[in-house]
HTML snippet that shows the backbone in 3Dmol.js (N, CA, C, O; Angstrom):
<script src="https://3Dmol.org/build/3Dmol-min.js"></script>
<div id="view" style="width:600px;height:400px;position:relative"></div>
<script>
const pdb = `
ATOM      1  N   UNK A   1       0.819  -1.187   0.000  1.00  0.00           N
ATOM      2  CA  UNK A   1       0.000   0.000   0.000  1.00  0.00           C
ATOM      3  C   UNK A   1       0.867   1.257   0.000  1.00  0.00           C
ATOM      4  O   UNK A   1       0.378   2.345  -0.305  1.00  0.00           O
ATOM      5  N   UNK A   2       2.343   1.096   0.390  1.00  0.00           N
ATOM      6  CA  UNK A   2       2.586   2.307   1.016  1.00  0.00           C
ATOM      7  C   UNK A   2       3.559   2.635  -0.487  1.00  0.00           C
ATOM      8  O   UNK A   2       3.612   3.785  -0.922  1.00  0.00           O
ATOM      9  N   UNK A   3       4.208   1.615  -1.103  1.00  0.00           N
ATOM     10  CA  UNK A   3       4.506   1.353  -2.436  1.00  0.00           C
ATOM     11  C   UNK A   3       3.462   2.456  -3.678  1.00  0.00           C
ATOM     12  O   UNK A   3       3.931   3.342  -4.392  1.00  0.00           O
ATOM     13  N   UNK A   4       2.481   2.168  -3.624  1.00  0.00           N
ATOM     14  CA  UNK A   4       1.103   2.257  -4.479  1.00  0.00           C
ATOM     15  C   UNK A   4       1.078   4.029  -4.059  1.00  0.00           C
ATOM     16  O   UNK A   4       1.303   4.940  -4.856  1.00  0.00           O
ATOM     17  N   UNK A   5       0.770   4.161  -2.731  1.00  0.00           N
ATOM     18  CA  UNK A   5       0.723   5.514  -2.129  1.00  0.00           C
ATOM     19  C   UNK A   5       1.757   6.332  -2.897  1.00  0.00           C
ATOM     20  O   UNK A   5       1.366   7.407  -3.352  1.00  0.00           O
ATOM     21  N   UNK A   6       3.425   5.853  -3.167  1.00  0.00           N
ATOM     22  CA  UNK A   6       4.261   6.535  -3.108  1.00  0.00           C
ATOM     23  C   UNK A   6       4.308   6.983  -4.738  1.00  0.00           C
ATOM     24  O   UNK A   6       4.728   8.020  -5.254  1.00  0.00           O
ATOM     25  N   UNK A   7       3.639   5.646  -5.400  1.00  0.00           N
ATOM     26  CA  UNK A   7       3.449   6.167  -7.482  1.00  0.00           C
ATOM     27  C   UNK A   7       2.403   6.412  -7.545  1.00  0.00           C
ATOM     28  O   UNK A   7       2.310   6.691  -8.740  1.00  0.00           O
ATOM     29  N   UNK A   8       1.152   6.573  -7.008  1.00  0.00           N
ATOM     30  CA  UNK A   8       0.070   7.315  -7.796  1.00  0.00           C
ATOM     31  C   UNK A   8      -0.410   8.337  -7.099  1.00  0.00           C
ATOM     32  O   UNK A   8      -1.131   9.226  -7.552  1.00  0.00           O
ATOM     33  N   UNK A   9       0.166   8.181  -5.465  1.00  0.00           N
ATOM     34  CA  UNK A   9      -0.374   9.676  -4.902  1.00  0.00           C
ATOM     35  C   UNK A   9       0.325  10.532  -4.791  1.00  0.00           C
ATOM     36  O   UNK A   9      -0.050  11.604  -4.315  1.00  0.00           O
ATOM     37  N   UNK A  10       1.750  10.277  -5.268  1.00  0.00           N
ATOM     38  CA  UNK A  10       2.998  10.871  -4.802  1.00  0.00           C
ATOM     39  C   UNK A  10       3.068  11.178  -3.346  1.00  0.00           C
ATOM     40  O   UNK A  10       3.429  12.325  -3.083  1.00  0.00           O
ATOM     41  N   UNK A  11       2.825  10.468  -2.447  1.00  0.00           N
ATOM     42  CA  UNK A  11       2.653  10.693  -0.849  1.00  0.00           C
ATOM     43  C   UNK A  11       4.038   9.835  -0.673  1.00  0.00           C
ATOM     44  O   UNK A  11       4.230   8.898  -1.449  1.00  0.00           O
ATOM     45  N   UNK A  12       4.814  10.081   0.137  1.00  0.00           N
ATOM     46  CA  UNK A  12       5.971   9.811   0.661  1.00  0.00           C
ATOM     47  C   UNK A  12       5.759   8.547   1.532  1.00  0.00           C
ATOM     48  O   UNK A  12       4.655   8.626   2.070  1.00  0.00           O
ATOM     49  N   UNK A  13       6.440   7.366   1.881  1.00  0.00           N
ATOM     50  CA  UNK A  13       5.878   6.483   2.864  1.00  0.00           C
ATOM     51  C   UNK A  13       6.830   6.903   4.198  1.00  0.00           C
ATOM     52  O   UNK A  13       8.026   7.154   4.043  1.00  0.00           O
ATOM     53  N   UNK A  14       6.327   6.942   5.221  1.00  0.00           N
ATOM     54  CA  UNK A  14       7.460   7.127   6.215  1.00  0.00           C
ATOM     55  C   UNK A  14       7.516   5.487   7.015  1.00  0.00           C
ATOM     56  O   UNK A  14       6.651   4.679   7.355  1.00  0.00           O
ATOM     57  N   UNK A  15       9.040   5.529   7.084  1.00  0.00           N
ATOM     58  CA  UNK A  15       8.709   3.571   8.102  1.00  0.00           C
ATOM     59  C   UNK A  15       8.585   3.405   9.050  1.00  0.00           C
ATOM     60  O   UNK A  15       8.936   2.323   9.521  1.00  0.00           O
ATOM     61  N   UNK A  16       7.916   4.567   9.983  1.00  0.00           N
ATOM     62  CA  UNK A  16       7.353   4.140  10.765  1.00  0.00           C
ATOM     63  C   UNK A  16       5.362   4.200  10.600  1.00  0.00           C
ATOM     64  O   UNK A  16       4.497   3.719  11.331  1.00  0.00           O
ATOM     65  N   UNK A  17       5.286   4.791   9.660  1.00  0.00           N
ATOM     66  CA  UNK A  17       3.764   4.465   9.397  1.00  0.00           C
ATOM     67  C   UNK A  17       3.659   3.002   8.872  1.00  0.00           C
ATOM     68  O   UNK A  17       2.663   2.322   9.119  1.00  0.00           O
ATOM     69  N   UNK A  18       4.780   2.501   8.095  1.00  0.00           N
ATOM     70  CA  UNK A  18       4.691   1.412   6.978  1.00  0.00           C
ATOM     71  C   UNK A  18       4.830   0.196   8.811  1.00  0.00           C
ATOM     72  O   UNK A  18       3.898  -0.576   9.037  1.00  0.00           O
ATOM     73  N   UNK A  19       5.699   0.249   9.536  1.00  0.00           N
ATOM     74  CA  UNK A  19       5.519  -0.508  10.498  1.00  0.00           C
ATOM     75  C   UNK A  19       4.294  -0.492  11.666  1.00  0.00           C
ATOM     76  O   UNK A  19       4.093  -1.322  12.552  1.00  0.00           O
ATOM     77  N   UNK A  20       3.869   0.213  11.488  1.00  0.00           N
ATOM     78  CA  UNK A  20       2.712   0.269  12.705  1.00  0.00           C
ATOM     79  C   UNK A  20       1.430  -0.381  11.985  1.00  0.00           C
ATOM     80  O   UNK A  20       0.464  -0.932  12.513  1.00  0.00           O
ATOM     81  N   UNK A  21       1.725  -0.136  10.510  1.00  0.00           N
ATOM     82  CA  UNK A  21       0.572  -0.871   9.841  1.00  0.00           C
ATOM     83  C   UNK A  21       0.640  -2.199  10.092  1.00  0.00           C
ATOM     84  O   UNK A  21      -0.271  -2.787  10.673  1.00  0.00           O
ATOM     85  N   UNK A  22       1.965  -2.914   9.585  1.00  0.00           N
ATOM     86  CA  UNK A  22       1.984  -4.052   9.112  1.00  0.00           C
ATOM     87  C   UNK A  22       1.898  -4.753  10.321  1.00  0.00           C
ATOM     88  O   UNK A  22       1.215  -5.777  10.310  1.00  0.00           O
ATOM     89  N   UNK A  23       2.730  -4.242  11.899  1.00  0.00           N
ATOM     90  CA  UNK A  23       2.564  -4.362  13.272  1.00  0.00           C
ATOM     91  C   UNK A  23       0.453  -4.876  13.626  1.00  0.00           C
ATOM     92  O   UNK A  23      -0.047  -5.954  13.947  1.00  0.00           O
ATOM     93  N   UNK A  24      -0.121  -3.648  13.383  1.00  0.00           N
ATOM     94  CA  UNK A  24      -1.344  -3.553  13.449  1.00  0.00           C
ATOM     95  C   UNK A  24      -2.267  -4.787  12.587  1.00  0.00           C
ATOM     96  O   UNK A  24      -3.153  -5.439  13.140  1.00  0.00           O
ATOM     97  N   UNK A  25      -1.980  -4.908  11.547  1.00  0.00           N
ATOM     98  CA  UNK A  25      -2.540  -5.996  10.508  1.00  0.00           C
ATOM     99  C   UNK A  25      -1.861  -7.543  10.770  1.00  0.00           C
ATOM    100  O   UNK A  25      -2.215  -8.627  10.305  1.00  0.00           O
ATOM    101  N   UNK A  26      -1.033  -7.294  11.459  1.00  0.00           N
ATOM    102  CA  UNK A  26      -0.519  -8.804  11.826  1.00  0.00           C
ATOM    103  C   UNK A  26      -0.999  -8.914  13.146  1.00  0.00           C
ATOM    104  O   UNK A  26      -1.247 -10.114  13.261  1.00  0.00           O
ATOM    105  N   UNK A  27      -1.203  -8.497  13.937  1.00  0.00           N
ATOM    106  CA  UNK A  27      -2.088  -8.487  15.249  1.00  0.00           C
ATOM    107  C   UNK A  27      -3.320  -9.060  14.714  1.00  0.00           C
ATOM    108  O   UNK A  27      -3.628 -10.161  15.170  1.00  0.00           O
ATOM    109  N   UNK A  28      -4.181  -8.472  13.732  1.00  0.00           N
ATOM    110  CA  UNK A  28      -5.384  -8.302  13.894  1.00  0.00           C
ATOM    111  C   UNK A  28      -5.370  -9.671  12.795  1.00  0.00           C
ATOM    112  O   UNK A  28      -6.508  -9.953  12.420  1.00  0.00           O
ATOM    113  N   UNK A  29      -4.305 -10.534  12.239  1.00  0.00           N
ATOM    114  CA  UNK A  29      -4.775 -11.770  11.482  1.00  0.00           C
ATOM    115  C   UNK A  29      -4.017 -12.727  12.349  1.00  0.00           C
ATOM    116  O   UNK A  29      -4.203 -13.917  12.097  1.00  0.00           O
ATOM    117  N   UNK A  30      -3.284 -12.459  13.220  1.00  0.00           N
ATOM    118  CA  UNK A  30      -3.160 -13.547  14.438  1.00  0.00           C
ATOM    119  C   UNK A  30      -4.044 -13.853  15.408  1.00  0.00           C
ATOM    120  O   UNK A  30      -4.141 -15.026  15.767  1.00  0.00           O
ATOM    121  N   UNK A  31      -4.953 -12.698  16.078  1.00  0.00           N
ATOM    122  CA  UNK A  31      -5.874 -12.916  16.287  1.00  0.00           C
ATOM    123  C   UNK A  31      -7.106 -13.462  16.176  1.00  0.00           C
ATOM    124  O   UNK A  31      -7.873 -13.998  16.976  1.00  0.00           O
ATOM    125  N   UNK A  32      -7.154 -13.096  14.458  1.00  0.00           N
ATOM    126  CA  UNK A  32      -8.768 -13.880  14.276  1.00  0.00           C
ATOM    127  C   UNK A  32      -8.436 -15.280  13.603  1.00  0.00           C
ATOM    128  O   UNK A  32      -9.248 -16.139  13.261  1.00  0.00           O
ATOM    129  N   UNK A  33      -6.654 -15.319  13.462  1.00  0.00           N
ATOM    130  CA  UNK A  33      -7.239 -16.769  12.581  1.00  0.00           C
ATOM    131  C   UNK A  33      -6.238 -18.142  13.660  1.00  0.00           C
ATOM    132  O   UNK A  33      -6.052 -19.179  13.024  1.00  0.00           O
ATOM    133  N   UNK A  34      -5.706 -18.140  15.015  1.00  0.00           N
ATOM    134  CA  UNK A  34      -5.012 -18.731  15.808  1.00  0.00           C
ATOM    135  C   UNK A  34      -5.457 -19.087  16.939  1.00  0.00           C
ATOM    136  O   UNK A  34      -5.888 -18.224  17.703  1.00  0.00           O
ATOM    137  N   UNK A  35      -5.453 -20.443  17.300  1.00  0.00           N
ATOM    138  CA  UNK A  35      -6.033 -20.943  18.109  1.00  0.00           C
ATOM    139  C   UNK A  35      -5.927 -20.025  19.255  1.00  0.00           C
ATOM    140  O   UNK A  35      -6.968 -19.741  19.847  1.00  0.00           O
ATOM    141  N   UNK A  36      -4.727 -19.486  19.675  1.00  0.00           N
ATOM    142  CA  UNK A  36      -3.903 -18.863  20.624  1.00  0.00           C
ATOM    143  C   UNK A  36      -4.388 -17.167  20.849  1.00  0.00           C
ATOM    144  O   UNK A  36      -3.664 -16.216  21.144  1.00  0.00           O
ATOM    145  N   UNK A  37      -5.882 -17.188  20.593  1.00  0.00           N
ATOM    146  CA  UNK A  37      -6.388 -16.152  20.432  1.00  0.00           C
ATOM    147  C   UNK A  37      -6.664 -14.725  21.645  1.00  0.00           C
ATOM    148  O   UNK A  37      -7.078 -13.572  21.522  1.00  0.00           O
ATOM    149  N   UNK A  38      -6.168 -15.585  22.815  1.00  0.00           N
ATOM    150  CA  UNK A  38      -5.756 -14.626  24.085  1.00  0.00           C
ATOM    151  C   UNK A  38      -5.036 -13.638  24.255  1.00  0.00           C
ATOM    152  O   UNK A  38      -5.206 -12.776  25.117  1.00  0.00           O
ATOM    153  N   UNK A  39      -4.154 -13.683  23.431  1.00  0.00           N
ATOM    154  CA  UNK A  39      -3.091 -12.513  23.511  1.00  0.00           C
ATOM    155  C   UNK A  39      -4.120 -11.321  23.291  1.00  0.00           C
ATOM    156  O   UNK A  39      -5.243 -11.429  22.799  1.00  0.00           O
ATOM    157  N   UNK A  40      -3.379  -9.910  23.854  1.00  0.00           N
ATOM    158  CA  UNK A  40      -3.695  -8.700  23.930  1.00  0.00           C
ATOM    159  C   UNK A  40      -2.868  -7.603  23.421  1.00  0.00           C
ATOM    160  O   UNK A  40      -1.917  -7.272  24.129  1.00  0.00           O
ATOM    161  N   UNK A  41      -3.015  -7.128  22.578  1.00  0.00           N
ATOM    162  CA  UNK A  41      -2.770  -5.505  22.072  1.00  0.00           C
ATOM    163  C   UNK A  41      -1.382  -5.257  22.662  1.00  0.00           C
ATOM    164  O   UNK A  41      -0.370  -5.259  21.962  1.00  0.00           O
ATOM    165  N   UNK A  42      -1.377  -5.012  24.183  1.00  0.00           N
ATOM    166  CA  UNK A  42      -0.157  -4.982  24.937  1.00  0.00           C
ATOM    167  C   UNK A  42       1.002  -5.948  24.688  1.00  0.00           C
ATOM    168  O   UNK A  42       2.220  -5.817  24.562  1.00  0.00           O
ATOM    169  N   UNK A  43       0.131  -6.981  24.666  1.00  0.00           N
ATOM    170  CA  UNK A  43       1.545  -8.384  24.847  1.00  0.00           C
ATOM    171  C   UNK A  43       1.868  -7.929  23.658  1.00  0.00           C
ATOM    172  O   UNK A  43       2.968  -7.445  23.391  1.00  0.00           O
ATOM    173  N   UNK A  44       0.750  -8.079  22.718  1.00  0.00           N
ATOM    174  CA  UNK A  44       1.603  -7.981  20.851  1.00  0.00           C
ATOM    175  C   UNK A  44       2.605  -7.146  21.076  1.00  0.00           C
ATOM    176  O   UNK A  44       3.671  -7.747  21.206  1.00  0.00           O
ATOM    177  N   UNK A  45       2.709  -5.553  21.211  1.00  0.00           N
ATOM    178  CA  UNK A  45       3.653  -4.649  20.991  1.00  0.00           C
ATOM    179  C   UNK A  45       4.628  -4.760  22.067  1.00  0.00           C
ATOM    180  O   UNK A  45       5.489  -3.890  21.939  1.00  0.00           O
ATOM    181  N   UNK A  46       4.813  -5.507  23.078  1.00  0.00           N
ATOM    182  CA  UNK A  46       5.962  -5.942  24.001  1.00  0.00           C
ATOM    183  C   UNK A  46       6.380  -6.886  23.829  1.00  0.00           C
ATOM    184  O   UNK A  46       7.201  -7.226  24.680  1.00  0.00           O
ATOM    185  N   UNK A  47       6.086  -7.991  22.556  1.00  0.00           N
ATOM    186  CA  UNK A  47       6.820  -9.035  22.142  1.00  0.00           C
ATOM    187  C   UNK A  47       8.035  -8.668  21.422  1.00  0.00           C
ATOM    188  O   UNK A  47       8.106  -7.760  20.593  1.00  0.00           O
ATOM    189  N   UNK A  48       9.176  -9.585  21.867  1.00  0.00           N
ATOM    190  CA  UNK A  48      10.379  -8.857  20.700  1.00  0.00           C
ATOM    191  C   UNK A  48      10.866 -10.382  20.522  1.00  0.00           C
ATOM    192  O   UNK A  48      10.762 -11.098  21.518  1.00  0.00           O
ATOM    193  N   UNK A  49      11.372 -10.925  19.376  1.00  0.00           N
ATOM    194  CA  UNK A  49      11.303 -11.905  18.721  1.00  0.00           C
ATOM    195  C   UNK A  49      13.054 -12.041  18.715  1.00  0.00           C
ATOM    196  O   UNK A  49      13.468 -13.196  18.812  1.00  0.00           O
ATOM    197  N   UNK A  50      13.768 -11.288  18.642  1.00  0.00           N
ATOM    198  CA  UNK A  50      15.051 -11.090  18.477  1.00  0.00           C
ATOM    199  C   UNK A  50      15.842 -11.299  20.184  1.00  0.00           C
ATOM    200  O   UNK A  50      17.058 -11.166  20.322  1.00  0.00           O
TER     201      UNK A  50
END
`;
const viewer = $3Dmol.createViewer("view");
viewer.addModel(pdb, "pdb");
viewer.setStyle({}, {cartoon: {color: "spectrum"}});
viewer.zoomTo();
viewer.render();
</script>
């Protein structure tokens, strides 16, 4: 999207908008499609994988 944004709207992507999205949209398809459906908003963005 942020690709698309940057050739037809000429809108600049900044990476931290491009991460809070993809942050946000991966929350919200771990959620609806994982058994493990307890997690919360909080835990997501205090998980660090590294």
């Amino acid at each position: 999207m942020a690709r698309n944004k940057a050739i037809f709207s000429e809108i600049e992507a900044k990476v931290d908008s491009v991460f809070s999205e993809v942050k946000s949209l991966g929350f919200l398809w771990f959620r609806h499609k994982s058994r493990n459906n307890h997690i919360s908003w909080l835990d997501w963005c205090n998980f660090v994988l590294m």
